[in-house]
C-alpha positions in Angstrom: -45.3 14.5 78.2 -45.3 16.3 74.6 -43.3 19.3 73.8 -45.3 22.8 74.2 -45.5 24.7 70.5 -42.7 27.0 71.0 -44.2 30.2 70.2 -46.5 29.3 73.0 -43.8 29.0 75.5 -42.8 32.8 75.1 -46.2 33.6 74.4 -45.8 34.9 70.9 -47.8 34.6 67.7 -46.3 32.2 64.5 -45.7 35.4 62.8 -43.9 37.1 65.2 -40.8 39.1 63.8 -37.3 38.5 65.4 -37.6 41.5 67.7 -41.2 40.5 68.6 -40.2 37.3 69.8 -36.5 38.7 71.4 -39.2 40.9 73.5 -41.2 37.9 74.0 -38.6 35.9 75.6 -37.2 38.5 77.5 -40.4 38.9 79.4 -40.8 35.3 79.9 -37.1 34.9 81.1 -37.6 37.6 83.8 -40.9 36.2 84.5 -39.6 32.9 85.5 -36.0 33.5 86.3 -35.5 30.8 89.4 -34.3 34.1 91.6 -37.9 35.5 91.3 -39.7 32.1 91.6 -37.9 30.4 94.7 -41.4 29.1 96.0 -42.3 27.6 92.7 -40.2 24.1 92.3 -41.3 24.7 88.3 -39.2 27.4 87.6 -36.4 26.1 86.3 -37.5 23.5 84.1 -40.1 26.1 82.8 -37.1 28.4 82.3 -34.9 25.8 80.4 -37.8 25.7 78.4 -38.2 29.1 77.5 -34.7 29.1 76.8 -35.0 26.1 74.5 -37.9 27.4 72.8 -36.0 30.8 72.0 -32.5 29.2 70.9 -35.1 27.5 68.2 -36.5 30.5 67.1 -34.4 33.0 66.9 -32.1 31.1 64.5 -33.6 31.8 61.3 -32.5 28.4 59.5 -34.0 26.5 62.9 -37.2 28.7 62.5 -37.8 27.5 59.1 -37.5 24.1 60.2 -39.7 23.9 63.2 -42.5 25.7 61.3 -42.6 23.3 58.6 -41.7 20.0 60.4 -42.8 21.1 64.4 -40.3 19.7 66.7 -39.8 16.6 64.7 -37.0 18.1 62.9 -34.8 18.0 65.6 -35.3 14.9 66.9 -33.0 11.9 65.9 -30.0 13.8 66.2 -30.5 16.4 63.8 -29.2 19.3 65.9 -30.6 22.3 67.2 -33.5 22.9 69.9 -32.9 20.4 72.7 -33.9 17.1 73.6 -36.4 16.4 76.6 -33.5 15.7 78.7 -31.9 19.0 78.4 -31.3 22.1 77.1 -29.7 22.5 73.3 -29.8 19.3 72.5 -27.6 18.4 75.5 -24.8 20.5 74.4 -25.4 22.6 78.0 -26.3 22.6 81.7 -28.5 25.2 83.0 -25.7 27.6 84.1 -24.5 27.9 80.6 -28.2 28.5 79.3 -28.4 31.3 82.0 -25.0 32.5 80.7 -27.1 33.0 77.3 -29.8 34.9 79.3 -27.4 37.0 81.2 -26.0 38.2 77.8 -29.6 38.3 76.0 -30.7 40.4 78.6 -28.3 42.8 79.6 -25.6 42.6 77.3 -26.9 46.5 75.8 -25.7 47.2 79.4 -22.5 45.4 79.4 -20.9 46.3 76.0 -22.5 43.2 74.0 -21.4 39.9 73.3 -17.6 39.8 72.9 -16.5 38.0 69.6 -13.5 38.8 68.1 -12.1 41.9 70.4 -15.5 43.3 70.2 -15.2 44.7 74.1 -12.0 45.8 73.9 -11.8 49.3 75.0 -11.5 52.3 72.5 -8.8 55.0 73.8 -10.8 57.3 75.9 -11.8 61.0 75.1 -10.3 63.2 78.0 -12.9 65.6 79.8 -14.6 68.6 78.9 -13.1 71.7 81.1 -15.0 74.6 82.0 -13.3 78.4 82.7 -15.3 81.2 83.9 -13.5 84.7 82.3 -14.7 87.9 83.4 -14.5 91.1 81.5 -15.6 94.5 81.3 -18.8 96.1 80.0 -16.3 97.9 77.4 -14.6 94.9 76.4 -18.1 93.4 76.0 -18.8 96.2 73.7 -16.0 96.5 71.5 -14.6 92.5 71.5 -11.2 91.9 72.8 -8.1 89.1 73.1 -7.9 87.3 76.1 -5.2 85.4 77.3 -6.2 82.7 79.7 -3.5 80.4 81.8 -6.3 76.7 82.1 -4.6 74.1 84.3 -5.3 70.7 82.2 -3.8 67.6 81.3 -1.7 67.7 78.6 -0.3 64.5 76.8 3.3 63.6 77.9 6.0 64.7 75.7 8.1 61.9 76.9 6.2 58.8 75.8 4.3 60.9 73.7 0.7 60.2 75.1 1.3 56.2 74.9 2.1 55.7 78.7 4.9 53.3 78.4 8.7 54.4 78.6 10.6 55.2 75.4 6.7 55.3 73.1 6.5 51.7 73.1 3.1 50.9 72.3 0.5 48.6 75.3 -0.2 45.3 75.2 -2.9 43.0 75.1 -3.9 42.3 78.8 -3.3 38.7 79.9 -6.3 38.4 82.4 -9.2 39.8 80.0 -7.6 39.0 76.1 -7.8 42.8 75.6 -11.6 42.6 76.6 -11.6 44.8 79.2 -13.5 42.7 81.4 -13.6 39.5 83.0 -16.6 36.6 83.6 -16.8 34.4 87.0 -19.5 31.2 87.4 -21.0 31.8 90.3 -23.4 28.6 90.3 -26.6 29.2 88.1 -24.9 33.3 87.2 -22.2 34.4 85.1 -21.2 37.3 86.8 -19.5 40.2 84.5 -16.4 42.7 86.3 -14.5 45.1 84.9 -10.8 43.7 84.6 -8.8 44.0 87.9 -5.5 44.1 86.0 -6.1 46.8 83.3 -9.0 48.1 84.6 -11.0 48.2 81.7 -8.7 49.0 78.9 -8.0 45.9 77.5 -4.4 46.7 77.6 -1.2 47.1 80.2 1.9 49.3 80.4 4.6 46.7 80.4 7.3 49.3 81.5 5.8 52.9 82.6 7.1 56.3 81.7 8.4 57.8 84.7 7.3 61.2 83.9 3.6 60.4 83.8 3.4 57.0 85.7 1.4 55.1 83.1 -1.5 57.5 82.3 0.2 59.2 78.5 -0.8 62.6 80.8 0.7 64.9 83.0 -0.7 68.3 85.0 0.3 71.3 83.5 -0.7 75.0 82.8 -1.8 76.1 79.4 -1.7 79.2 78.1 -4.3 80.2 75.2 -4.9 83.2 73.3 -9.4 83.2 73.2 -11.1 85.5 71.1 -14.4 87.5 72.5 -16.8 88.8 70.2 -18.1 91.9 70.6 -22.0 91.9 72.0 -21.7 88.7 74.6 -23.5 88.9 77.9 -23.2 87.3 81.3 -24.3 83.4 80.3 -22.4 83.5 76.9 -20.7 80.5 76.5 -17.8 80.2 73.9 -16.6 76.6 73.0 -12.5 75.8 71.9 -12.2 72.3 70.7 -9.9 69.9 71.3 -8.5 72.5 74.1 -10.3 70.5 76.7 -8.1 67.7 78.7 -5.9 65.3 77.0 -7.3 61.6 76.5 -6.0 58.6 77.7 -3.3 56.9 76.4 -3.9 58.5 72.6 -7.4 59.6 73.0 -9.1 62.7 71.4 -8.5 65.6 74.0 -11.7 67.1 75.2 -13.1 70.3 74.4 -13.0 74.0 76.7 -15.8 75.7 77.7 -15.1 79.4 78.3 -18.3 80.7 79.9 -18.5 84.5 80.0 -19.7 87.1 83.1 -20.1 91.1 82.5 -19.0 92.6 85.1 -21.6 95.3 86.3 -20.1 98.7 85.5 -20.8 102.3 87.4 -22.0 104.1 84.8 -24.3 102.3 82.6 -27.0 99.5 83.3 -27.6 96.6 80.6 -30.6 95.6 79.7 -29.7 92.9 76.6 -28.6 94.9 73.6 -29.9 98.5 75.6 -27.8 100.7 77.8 -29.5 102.8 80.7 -27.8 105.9 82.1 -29.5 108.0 85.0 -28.5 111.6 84.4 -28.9 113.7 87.4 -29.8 117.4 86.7 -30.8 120.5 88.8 -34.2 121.9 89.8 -33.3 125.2 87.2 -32.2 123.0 83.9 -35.1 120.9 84.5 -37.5 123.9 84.8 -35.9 126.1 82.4 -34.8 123.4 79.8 -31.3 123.3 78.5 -28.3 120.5 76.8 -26.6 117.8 79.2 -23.4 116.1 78.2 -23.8 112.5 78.5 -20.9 109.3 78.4 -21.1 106.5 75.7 -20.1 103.5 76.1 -17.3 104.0 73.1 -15.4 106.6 75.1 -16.9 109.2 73.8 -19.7 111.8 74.6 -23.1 113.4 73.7 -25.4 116.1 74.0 -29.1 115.9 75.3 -31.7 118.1 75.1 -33.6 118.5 78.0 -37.2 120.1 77.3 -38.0 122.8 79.8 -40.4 121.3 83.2 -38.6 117.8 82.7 -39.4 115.7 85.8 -37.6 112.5 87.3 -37.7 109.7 85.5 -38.3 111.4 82.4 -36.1 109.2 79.5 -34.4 109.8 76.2 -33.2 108.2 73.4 -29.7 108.0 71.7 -30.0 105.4 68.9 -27.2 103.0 67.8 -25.6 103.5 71.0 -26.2 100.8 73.0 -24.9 97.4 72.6 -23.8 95.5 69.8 -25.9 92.1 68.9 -23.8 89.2 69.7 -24.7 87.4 66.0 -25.6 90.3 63.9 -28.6 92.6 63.9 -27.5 96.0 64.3 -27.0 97.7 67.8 -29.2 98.8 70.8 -30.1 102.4 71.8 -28.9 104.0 74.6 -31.8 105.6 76.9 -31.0 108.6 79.2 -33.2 108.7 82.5 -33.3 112.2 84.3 -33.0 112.6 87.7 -33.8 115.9 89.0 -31.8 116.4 92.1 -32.7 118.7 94.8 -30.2 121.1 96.1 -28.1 120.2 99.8 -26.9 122.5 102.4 -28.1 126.0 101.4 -27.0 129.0 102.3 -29.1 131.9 103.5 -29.0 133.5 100.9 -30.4 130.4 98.9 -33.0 130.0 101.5 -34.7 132.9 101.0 -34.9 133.1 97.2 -36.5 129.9 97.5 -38.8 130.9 99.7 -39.6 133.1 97.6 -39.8 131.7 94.5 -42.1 128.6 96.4 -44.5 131.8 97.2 -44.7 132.5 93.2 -44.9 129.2 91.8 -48.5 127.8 93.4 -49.6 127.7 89.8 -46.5 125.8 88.3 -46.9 122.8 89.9 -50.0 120.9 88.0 -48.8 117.4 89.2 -48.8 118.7 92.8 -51.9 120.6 92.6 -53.6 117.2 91.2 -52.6 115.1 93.8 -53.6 117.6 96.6 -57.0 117.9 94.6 -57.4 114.1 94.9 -56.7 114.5 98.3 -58.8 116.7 99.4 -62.1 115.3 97.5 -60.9 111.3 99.4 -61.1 113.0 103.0 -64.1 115.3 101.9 -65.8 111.7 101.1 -64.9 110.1 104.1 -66.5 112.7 106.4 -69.8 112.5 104.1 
């Protein structure tokens, strides 16, 4: 039987770039992987062929050939894309061609094809840590210096990060090469594992420091001196790098993550760069009018007007004295709410004036006399 055109074994056009035709055979390989296809006795031949037709193509000298000269130009011995027998040319049985698919296919998942040390593992980055720090409403305000004890790795003073006693440096691992991982035939697969003996790092610790066991890291408390701007907010996150945990065996250390929370404070509300404050006054400075003294949040104090017939909930102003913006931008206001509070446990005394004043006031009460008004015309309208 004659050879099928190769471009229409993977199903791809003659002018298919490399990539279209890497995509083309990938599809076809998965298509017709034996695994998938156990019911079709063609599956394997048409997967050697699919394999055959790729190693052809994908070589760009090989390409050349076969679209001038077809698949003449490999035969009599001239090298390249397989005889009918086989696959390559005979230079390979079908679990070395699906060695070439396993790496084709999921080598972007594996660390690529190894050549020259290419797998060998990198010294790994220690992790990031995270450290929740609480402070006050006033130290949000103003800024402060924090010292914070983080529990971390650290790298070992004693073989100074290396993991081997007296420094000495790793060596190449004898099961992987320094690859970092190891291949097993397992009849048509090539199975890939991570390397039992180094575990992945391409290298061993001949002799071990003692103080750190291997890793290049030991447990220990840090102490650290963080700086907190004035303005941040519960959610403020405030990144120290290199201040995370130490890496392994030389690696970069990883970074800290200090993640601020307000705490909520008994005086004053926040409401982003705005303070509130709830002022309660009595029934006479409301009605009469008069000055309140009033906190800041700087420690120091201020004095409000309050207009005479001020009712709860009424709210003032004090600009600039809220809080600062965390990057800039000037600084909130601080708003005064009134609260007008009325009197507890009066004497007799008390009782009566008020009594008295109640009898002399019917026409000092508009919001009152409103509502009642309303209320009167709703029940008026539900008798009509």
């Amino acid at each position: 039987m004659a050879k099928r055109d190769y471009y229409e074994v993977l199903g791809a056009s003659k002018g298919a770039s490399a990539e279209e035709l890497k995509k083309a055979y990938r599809n076809k390989a998965k298509e017709l992987h034996p695994d998938r296809n156990s019911d079709n006795p063609d599956a394997e031949a048409q997967f050697k062929e699919v394999n055959e037709a790729y190693d052809v193509l994908k070589d760009a000298d090989k390409k050349a050939a076969y679209d001038r000269y077809g698949h003449a130009a490999f035969e009599g011995g001239m090298g390249g894309g397989g005889q009918r027998g086989g696959y390559g040319g005979g230079q390979g049985d079908f679990a070395s061609a699906f060695s070439d698919v396993f790496e084709d296919l999921f080598g972007d998942f594996m660390g690529g094809r190894g050549g020259g040390g290419g797998g060998r593992a990198r010294p790994q980055r220690g992790s990031d840590l995270r450290y929740n720090l609480r402070v006050t409403l006033e130290e949000a305000h103003q800024g402060v210096q924090k010292t914070i004890n983080v529990p971390t790795s650290v790298a070992c003073e004693t073989c100074r990060g290396t993991g081997a006693e007296g420094g000495a440096e790793p060596v190449t691992c004898p099961t992987c090469s320094g690859m970092g991982k190891v291949r097993a035939q397992q009849g048509f697969f090539t199975v890939e594992r991570t390397c039992p003996t180094c575990s992945g790092a391409g290298q061993i610790v001949k002799n071990p420091c003692k103080s750190c066991g291997g890793a290049g890291r030991v447990e220990k408390d840090r102490s650290l001196s963080v700086n907190i701007p004035a303005g941040v907010e519960t959610g403020t996150r405030i990144r120290l790098a290199g201040e995370g945990e130490a890496g392994m065996r030389g690696g970069p250390s990883g970074d800290l993550y200090i993640f601020i929370e307000v705490k909520d404070h008994p005086i004053f509300q926040r409401d982003g760069v705005n303070l509130f404050c709830r002022v309660p006054i009595s029934i006479a400075s409301a009605a009469l009018g008069g000055e309140v003294e009033v906190p800041t949040i700087d420690g120091g104090k201020a004095r409000v007007k309050v207009p005479a017939g001020s009712q709860t909930g009424k709210q003032m102003r004090l600009r600039a004295k809220g809080m600062p913006a965390l990057r800039g931008g000037g600084t909130g206001d601080m708003l005064i709410e009134l609260a007008v509070e009325t009197p507890v446990n009066l004497t007799a005394r008390q009782k009566e004036i008020l009594r008295e004043f109640d009898q002399l006031s019917e026409e000092n009460n508009p919001e009152g006399s409103s509502f009642f008004s309303k209320v009167k015309g709703f029940w008026d309208g539900m008798k009509s």
